[in-house]
N, C-alpha and C positions, 0 to 999 in steps of 0.2 A: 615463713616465720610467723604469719598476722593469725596461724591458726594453730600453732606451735605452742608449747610450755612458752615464757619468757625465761625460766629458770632450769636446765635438768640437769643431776648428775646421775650417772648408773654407775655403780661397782664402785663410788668412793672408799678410799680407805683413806686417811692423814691424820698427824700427829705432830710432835715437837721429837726433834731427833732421830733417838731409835722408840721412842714411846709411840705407838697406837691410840690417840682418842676417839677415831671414829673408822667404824670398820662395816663395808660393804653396803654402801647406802646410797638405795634409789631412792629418787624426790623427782618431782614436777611441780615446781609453781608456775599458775597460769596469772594470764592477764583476768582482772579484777578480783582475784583470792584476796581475802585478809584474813592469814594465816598466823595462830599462836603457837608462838613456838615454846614447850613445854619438858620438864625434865632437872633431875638431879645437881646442883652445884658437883660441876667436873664431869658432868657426862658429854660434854662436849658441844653447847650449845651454841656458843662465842666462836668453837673453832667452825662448827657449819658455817656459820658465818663469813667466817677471815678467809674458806674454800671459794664461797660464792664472791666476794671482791673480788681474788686472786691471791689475796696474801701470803697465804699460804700453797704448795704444790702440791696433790695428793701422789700419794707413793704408791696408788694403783686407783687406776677406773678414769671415768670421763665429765670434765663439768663443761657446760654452755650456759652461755648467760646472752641471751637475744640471738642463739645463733652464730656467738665468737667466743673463742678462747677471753677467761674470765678479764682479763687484765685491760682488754680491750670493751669488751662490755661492760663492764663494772662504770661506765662514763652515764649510762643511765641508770646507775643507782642511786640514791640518794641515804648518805648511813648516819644514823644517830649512835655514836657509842653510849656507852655505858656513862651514866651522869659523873662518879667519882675520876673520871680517867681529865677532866678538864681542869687545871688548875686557876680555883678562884681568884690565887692573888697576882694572877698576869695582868698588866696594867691595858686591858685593850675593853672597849665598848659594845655594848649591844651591838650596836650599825657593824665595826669591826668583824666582830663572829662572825654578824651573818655573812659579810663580805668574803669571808675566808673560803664560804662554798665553789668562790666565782676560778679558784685557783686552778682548776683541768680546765677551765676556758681558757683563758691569760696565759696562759704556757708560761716562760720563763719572763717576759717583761711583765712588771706589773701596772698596764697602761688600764684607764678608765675611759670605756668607752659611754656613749649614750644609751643605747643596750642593756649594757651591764650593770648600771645605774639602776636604769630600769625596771629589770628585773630583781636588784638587790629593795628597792621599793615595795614590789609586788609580795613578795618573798614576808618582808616584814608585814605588810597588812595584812598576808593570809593567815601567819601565825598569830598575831594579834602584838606585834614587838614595836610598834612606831613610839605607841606612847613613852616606851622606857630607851631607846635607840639612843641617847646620848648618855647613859647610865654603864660605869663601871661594871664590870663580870662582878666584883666581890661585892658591889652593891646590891647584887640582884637578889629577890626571892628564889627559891627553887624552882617553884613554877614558871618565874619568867628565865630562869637559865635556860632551861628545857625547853623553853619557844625559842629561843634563840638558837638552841641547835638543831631546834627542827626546822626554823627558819633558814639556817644555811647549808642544808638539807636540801631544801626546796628549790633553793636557788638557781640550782641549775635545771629547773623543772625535768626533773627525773621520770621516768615512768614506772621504778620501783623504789619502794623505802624500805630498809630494813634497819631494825629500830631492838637498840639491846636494853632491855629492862629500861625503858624511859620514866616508867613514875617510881620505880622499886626506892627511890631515896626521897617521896617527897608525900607530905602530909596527904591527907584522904581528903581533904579540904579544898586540895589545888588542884589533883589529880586531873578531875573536869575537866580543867583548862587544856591540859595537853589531846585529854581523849577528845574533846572537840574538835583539836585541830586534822587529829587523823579521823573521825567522821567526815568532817568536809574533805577530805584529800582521798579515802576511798569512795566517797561520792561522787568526785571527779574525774575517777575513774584510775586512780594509783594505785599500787596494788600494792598494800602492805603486808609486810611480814613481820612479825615482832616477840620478840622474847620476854616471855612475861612469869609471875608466878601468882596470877592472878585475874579475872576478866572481869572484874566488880567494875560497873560503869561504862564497857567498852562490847560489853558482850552481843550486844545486841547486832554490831560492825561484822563479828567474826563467824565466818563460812567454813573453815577448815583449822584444824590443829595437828600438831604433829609430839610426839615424845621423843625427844632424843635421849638418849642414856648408852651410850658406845655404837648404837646404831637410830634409825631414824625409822619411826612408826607409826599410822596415821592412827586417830582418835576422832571419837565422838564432841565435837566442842561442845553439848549440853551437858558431858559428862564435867567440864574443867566450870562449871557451875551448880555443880550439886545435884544434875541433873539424873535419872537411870538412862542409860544407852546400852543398846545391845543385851540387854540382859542382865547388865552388870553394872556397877559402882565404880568407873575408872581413878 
């Protein structure tokens, strides 16, 4: 496996129902990729994603994720949804969030070990969350929501992140904030994957791109910067 994809599916197909969002699609993500992932609202980019956790079954073809069926590998992911899907007026704290990463460790007691601690420590000063960590979710900035979910991300020191539109809801001001933290985290050798519809600020990180639109297609990343590749304008 240490020379393996960390990520492959071949021959995916999967959808909701009887609908089709994503149809026959090979991918390999390897260890140290930071890969954007690119593509149409509804062509399916959230569901590659909910494939790669497990979430979802695909209704034909094969996913690995380290080498085990997804549901089981999905333990070194580390997933940042979509900034809308958190709801700000939950009465829980920075510290809290991020703690909430620790929950596939803890199994069903919720016991605090030295450890655990530990690493929910670690976790917030990678992100940059100590200083706000007794601070309400509806009191946060944007910026500092989004450390906190990367923060309990991290927590379980994952060896992949896959990260759905992390700045797409927050000013061009704050954005920095988050793209720093995933610089230092692909520098440390984390291999992120992220969904974006933009690379202003982050581009310099990203080694591979893909286009998803009902299938999955690899791209030039100079092109998702205004860049020519291949001849052409992607």
């Amino acid at each position: 496996m240490a020379d393996g994809p960390l990520i492959s599916l071949r021959g995916v197909s999967a959808g909701y129902g009887r609908g089709t969002v994503l149809r026959d699609v090979d991918l390999d993500i390897n260890r140290g990729d930071f890969m954007a992932v690119v593509g149409p609202n509804g062509g399916g980019k959230t569901t590659l994603f909910r494939v790669m956790l497990g979430l979802i079954v695909p209704s034909a073809g094969t996913v690995e994720v380290m080498g085990m069926p997804p549901r089981e590998g999905c333990r070194r992911i580390g997933y940042v949804p979509q900034f809308g899907v958190f709801d700000r007026g939950y009465p829980v704290y920075a510290e809290q969030v991020v703690r909430m990463g620790l929950r596939g460790r803890q199994g069903m007691l919720p016991r605090r070990t030295r450890e655990q601690e530990e690493a929910v420590r670690r976790a917030m000063e990678y992100a940059d969350v100590t200083s706000f960590g007794g601070r309400r979710v509806g009191e946060m900035s944007g910026g500092q929501m989004q450390r906190a979910l990367l923060a309990r991300a991290l927590v379980s020191e994952p060896e992949i992140l896959l990260l759905d539109e992390p700045t797409a809801s927050l000013d061009p001001s704050v954005r920095g904030e988050v793209h720093r933290v995933l610089a230092k985290a692909a520098g440390d050798g984390i291999t992120v994957v992220m969904i974006t519809h933009g690379l202003e600020g982050i581009a310099h990180c990203v080694n591979r791109a893909v286009r998803v639109d009902g299938t999955v297609s690899e791209v030039c990343p100079s092109a998702l910067t205004g860049a020519v590749c291949g001849g052409g304008l992607l």
